[in-house]
N, C-alpha and C positions, 0 to 999 in steps of 0.2 A: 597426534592431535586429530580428534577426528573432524571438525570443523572444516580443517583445512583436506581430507579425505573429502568431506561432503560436496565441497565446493570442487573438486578436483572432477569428482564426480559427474555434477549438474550440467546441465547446458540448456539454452533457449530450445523446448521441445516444441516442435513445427507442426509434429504427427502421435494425438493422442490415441491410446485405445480407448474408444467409446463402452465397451464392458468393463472398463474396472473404477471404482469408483474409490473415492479415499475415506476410509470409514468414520465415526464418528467422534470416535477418541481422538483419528489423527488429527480432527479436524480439531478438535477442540485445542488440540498441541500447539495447532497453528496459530490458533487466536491466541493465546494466551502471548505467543511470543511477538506476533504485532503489538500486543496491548505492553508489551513491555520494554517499546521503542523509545528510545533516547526523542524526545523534541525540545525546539526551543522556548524555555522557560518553565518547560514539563506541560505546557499547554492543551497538544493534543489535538489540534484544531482541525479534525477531520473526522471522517463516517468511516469504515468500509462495509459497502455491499456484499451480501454471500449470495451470488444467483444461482438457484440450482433448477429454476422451473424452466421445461424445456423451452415452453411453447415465449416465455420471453426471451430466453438466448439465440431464439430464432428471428425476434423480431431487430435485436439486436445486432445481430452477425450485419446486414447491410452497413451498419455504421462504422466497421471494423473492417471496410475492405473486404469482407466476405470472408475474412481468416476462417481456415477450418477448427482452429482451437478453441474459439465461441462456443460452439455448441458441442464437441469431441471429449471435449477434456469432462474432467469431472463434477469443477465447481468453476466458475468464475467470479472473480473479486474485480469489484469497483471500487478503487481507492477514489475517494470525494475530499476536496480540502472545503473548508469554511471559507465563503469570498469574503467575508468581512472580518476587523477584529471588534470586537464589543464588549463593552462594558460588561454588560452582561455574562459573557464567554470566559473574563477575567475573574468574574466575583463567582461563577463555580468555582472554579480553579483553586480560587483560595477558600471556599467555604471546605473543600473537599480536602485540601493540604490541611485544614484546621482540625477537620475532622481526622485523620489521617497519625497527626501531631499533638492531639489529645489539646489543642489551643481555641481561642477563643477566635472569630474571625476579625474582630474589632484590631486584635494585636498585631495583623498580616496585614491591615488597612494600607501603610505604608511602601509595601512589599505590590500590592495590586497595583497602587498608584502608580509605581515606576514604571512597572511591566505598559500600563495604560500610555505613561503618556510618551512612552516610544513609539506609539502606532496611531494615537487618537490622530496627528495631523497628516500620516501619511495617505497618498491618493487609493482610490479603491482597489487600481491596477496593483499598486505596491504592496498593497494589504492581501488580495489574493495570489499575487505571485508568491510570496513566503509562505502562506499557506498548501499550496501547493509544493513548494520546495517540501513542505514536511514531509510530506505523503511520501516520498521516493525514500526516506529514514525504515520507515514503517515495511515499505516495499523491498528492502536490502535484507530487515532482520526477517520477512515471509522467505527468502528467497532461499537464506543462508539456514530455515530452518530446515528447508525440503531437501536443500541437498543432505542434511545430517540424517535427516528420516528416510532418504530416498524415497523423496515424493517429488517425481518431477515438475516443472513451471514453468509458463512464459511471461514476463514481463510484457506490455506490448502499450507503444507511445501511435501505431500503426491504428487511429479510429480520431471520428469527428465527434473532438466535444459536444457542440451542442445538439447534434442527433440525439445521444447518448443521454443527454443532459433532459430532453424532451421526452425520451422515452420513460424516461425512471423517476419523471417529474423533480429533478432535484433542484432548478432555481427557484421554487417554491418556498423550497424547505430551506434556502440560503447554501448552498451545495453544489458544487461542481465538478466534473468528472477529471480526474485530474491524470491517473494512470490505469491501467488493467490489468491484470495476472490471473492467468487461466493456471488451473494446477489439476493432476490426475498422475498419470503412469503413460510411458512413451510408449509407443506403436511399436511393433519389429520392424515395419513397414516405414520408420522414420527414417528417410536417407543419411540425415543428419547427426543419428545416433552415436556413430562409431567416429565422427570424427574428431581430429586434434582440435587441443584447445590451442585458439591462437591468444597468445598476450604477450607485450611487452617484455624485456626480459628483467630482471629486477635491476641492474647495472643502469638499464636507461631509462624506467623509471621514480629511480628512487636519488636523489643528490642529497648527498652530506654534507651543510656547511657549519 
């Protein structure tokens, strides 16, 4: 299974090389398999960002702890969730299912509705926390698609929202920075490179009942 090769593979790269960059096909490889994340109700209720312009991964690296994978790696991805759920956000959803389904949207009316009114009372906190949960869906299938293409990655929770949030103007646009993943090809120079992976053993944790 090469999946589980990929992932055998991958690891949190610390030390990118700054010459290689990840071409344009991969790239597009990439998206296509974010875009074909599992979320809740098929929603989708997020952005992501592709930052490739130096002179802004420099302004952002501050906000990142100064991580060297900001500006090293090849591309960086700003997964953004939607703070809010809205009506609005619901009736593409199903205008696009309609479309999609060869259906009318009037016939999905019902189907919106429910979706709506799970979330129309919940607090703003609660409505962007879930949203943000999606993000990290989205972030698993980028993760799992690099290790299959051996394209290395870092996931990284290591950076201040709202720096991040103010540089790339996202509470503007309703948008919040939610996770980041730097992706490119690992350094020789990565100390990190050769080492074991450490994980749980399946015995402890996985239980059958």
């Amino acid at each position: 299974m090469e999946l589980i090769e990929g992932l055998k593979w991958r690891y949190a790269t610390k030390k990118f090389d700054p010459t290689k960059k990840v071409n344009a096909e991969d790239l597009e490889k990439l998206k296509e398999a974010i875009q074909l994340s599992a979320s809740s109700y098929g929603l989708q209720l997020y952005k992501i960002l592709i930052i490739e312009a130096e002179a802004l991964r420099e302004q952002l690296k501050p906000a990142a702890w100064n991580q060297p994978q900001i500006t090293d790696a090849s591309h960086l991805l700003v997964f953004c969730n939607e703070t809010a759920v809205t009506e609005e956000n619901i009736q593409e959803f199903i205008d696009l299912k309609a479309e999609k389904l060869g259906m009318e949207a009037k016939e999905l009316k019902g189907y919106g509705d429910f979706i709506y009114s799970k979330w129309k009372d919940q607090s703003p906190e609660a409505q962007s926390n879930w949203t943000a949960k999606q993000t990290y869906i989205a972030l698993g299938n980028l993760l799992a698609a690099c290790g299959e293409m051996k394209i290395d990655a870092c996931p990284m929770e290591g950076f201040e929202p709202a720096k991040v949030n103010e540089i790339l103007g996202l509470e503007e646009q309703g948008l919040n920075a939610a996770v980041l993943c730097t992706i490119g090809y690992r350094s020789e120079e990565d100390e990190t490179k050769d080492a074991p992976k450490v994980r749980k053993s399946l015995d402890t944790l996985f239980e059958v009942r």
